[in-house]
C-alpha positions as CSV (number, residue, x, y, z in Angstrom):
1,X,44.0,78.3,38.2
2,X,42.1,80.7,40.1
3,X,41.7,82.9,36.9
4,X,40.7,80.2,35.4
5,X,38.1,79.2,37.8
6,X,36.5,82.9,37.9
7,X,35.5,82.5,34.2
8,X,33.7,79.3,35.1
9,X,29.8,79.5,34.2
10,X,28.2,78.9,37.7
11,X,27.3,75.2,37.7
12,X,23.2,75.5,37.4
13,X,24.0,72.3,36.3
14,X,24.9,70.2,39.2
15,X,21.5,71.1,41.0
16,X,20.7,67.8,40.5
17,X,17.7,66.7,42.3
18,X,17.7,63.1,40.9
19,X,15.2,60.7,40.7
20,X,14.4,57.4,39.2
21,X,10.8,56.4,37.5
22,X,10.2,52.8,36.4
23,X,11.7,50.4,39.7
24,X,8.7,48.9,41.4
25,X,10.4,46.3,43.4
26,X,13.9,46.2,45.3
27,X,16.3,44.0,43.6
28,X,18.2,41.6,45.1
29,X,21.4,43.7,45.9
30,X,19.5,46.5,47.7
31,X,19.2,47.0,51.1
32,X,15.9,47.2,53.0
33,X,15.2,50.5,52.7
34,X,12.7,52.7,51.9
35,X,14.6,54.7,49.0
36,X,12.3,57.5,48.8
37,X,14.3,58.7,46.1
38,X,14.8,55.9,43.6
39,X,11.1,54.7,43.8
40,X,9.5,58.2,44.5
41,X,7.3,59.1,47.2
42,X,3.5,61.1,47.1
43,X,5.0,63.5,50.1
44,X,8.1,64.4,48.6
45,X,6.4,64.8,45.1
46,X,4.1,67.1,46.4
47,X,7.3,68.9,48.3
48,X,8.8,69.7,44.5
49,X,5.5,70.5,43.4
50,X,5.3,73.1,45.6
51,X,8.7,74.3,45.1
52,X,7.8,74.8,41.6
53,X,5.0,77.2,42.1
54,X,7.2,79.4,44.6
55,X,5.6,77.9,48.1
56,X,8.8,77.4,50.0
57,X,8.0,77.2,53.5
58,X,5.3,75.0,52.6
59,X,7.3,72.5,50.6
60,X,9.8,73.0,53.5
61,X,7.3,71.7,55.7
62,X,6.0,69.1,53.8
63,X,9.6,67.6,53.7
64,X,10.4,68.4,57.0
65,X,7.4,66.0,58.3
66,X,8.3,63.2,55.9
67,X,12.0,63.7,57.2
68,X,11.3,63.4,61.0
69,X,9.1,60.4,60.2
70,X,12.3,58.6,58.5
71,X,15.1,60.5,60.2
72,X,17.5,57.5,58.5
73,X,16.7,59.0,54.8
74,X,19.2,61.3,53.6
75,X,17.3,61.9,50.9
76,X,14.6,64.3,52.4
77,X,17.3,66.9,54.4
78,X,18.9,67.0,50.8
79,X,15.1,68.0,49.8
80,X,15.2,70.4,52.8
81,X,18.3,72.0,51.7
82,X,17.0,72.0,48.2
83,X,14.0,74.3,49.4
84,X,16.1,77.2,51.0
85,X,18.4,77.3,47.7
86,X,15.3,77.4,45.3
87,X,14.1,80.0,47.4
88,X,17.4,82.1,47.2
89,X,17.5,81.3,43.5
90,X,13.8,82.9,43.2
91,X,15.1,85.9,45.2
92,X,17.5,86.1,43.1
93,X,16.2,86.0,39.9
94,X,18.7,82.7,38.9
95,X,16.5,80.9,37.0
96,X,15.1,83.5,34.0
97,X,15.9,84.3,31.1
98,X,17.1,87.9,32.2
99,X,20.0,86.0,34.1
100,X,20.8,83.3,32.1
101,X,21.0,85.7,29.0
102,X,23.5,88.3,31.1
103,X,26.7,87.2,30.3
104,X,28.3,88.8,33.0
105,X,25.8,87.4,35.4
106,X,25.7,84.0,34.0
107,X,29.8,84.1,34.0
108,X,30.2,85.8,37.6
109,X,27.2,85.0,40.0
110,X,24.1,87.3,41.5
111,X,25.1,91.1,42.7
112,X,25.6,91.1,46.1
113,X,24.7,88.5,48.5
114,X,22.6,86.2,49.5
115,X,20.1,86.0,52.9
116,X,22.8,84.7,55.6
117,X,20.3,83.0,57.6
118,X,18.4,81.3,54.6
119,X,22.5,80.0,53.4
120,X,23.2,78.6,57.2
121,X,19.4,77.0,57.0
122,X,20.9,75.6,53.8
123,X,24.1,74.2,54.8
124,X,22.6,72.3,58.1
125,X,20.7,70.6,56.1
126,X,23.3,69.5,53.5
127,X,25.2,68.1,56.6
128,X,22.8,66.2,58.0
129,X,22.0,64.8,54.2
130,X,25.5,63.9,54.1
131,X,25.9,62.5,57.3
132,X,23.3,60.3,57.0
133,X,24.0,59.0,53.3
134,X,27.6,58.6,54.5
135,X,26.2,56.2,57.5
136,X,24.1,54.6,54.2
137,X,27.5,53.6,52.1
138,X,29.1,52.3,55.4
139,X,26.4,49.1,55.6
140,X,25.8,48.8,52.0
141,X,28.9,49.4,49.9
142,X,27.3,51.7,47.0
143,X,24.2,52.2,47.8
144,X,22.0,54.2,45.5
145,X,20.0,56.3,47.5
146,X,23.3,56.9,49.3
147,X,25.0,58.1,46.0
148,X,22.0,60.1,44.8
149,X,21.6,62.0,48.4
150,X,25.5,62.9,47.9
151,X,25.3,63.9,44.0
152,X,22.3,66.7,44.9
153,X,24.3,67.7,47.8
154,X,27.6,68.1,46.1
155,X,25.5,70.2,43.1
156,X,23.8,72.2,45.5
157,X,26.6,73.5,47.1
158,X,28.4,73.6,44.2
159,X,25.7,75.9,42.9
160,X,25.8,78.0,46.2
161,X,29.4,79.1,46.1
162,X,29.7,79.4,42.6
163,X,26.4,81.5,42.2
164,X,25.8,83.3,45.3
165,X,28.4,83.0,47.1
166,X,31.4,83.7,44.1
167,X,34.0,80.8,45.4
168,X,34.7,79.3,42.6
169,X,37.6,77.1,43.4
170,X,35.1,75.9,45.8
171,X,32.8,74.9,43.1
172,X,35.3,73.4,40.8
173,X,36.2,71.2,42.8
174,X,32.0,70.2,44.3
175,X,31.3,70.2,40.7
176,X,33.7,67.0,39.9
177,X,32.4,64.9,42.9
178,X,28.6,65.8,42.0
179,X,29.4,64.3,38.3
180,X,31.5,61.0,40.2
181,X,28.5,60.4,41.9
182,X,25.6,60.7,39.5
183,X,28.5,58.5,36.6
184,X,28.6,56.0,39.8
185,X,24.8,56.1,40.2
186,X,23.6,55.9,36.4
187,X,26.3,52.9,35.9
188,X,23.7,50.7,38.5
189,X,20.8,52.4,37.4
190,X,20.3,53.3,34.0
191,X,16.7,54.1,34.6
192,X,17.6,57.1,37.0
193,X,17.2,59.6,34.2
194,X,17.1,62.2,36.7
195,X,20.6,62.3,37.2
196,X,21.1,63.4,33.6
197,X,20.1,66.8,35.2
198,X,23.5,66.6,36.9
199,X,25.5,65.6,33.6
200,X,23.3,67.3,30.8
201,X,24.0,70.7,32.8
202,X,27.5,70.4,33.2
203,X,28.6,69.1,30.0
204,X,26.5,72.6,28.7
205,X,28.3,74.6,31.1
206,X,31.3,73.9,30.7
207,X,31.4,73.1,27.0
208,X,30.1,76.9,26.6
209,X,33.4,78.6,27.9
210,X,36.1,79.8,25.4
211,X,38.5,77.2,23.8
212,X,41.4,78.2,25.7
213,X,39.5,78.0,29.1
214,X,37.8,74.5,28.0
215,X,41.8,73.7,27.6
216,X,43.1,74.5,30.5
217,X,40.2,72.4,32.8
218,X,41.2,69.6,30.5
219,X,44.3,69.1,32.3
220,X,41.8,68.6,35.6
221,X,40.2,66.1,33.9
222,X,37.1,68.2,33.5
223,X,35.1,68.0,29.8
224,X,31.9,69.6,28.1
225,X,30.0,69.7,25.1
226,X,27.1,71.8,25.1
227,X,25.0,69.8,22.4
228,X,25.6,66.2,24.1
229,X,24.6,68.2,27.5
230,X,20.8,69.6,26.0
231,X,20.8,66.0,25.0
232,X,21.2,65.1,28.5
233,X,18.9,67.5,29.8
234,X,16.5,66.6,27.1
235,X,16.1,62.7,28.8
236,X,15.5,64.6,32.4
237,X,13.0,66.6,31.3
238,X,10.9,63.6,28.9
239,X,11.1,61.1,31.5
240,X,12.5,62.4,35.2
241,X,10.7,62.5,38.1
242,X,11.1,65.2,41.0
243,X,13.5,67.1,38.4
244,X,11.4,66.7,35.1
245,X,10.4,70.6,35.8
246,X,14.1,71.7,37.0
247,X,15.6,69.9,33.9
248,X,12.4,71.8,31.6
249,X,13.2,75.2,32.7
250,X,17.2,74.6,32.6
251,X,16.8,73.3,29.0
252,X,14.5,76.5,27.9
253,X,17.2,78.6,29.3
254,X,19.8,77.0,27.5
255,X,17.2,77.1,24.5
256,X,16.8,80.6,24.5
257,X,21.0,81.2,25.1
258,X,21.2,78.8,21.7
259,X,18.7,80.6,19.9
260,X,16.6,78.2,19.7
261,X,13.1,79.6,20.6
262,X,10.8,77.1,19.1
263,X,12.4,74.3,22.0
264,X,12.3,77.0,24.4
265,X,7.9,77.8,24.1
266,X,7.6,74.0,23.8
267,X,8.7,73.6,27.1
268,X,8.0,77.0,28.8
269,X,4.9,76.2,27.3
270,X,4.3,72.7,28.9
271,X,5.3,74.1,32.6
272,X,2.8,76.9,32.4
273,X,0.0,74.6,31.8
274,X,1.2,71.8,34.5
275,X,1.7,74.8,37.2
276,X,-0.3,77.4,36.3
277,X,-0.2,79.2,39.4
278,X,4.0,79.7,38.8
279,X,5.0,83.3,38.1
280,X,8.4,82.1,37.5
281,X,7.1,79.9,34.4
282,X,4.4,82.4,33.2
283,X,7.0,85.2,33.1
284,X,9.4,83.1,31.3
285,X,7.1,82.1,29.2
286,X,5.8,85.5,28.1
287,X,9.1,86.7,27.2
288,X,9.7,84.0,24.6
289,X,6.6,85.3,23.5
290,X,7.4,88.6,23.0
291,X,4.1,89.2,25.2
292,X,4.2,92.1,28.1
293,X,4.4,90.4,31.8
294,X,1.6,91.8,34.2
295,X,3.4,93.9,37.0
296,X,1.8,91.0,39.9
297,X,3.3,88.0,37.6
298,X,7.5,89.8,37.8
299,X,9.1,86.9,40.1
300,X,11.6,89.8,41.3
């Protein structure tokens, strides 16, 4: 098993930072919450936003205060914890083509390791997330925004040991309760297209290792098919909300690894023009084009 789990693609997939456009009003089963993450929230959109163009401790911030304000919501310390991984992931160089189209990197992780203090920053918040979404499902059996805060925490740190950190086991196994909650979540709410982030990714993943690898994870009850995941990804990045740019970039990369380029401008394309100040997205962008990158525009 633990062969097996070493060949497994690190699970990009499960960084789920779900959302849910369209719900205006609570319906009668919810509880009186805020749920910051099912209706969306200016703060925290302007937190992603500037996660997208690189400015971590200020989208770290700008959670943090919306987090002390609430300090119920598990959704903003799963934001928190989201901003110290992005940041390691832009260190890192995670989410570019040059990675993605490594297939030594994509199969086994970054070289060498990541920032100790940025991963302990990282895991504190994932606790308190989960803490707080577990106090959540103990008054309201099911609760969305309970479920959501525990699919993106499960991804994340499923994306942590399996890319930085090279524990794979450990990720195998994150990587099955991420996908339980975002199934759970999507069966009550079919709007939070978000969460396809979470599926679309895995199903790619996993349904691009070898035949006899894809076999073996069968017998843990663990599937993919890499056209029905782009699919996936495809309804994050048309209609999501805080992920709409992370499910964008993930499906460009997964473009590019498909050879298919024209998908991959299209939507490099589109997240150069909403955050024009992102040398992640302009880079990525001008390597699909075949166009030289300016030395201040490298992310690395």
């Amino acid at each position: 098993m633990r062969r097996i789990a070493s060949l497994l693609i690190p699970a990009f997939a499960i960084l789920a930072f779900a959302a849910f456009p369209g719900i205006s009003s609570a319906r009668a089963e919810d509880p009186p919450f805020p749920n910051p993450g099912l209706t969306g929230v200016p703060e925290l959109t302007d937190g992603f936003r500037l996660l997208y163009t690189q400015h971590f401790p200020e989208a770290r911030s700008t959670f943090s205060s919306w987090a002390d304000a609430h300090p119920t919501e598990p959704f903003p310390q799963a934001a928190i914890a989201a901003s110290y991984l992005f940041e390691e992931f832009y260190r890192q160089g995670v989410l570019t083509s040059d990675f993605f189209l490594n297939e030594r990197r994509f199969l086994k992780g970054i070289e060498g390791k990541p920032d100790p203090e940025r991963m302990r920053n990282f895991r504190a918040a994932l606790t308190s997330a989960r803490v707080l979404a577990k106090t959540r499902l103990s008054e309201h059996h099911k609760d969305p925004e309970a479920l959501f805060a525990l699919a993106i925490s499960a991804g994340m740190e499923s994306n942590a040991d399996s890319i930085l950190e090279k524990k794979q086991l450990d990720a195998l196994k994150l990587i099955k309760e991420a996908n339980q909650d975002a199934k759970e979540l999507l069966a009550q709410r079919p709007d939070a297209l978000d969460a396809f982030v979470a599926l679309g990714c895995a199903n790619y993943i996993i349904g691009s290792l070898s035949g006899a690898t894809r076999f073996m994870l069968w017998f843990g009850n663990i599937h993919g098919d890499k056209r029905l995941g782009m699919e996936q990804m495809q309804n994050a990045a048309d209609n999501g909300r805080y992920l709409k740019p992370f499910a964008k970039i993930l499906l460009a990369l997964a473009a590019r690894r498909e050879k298919q380029n024209p998908l991959a401008e299209k939507l490099l394309r589109e997240l150069t023009e909403e955050f024009p100040t992102s040398d992640l997205f302009a880079s990525e962008y001008a390597k699909v084009m075949g166009r030289p990158i300016p030395a201040e525009m490298h992310p690395n």
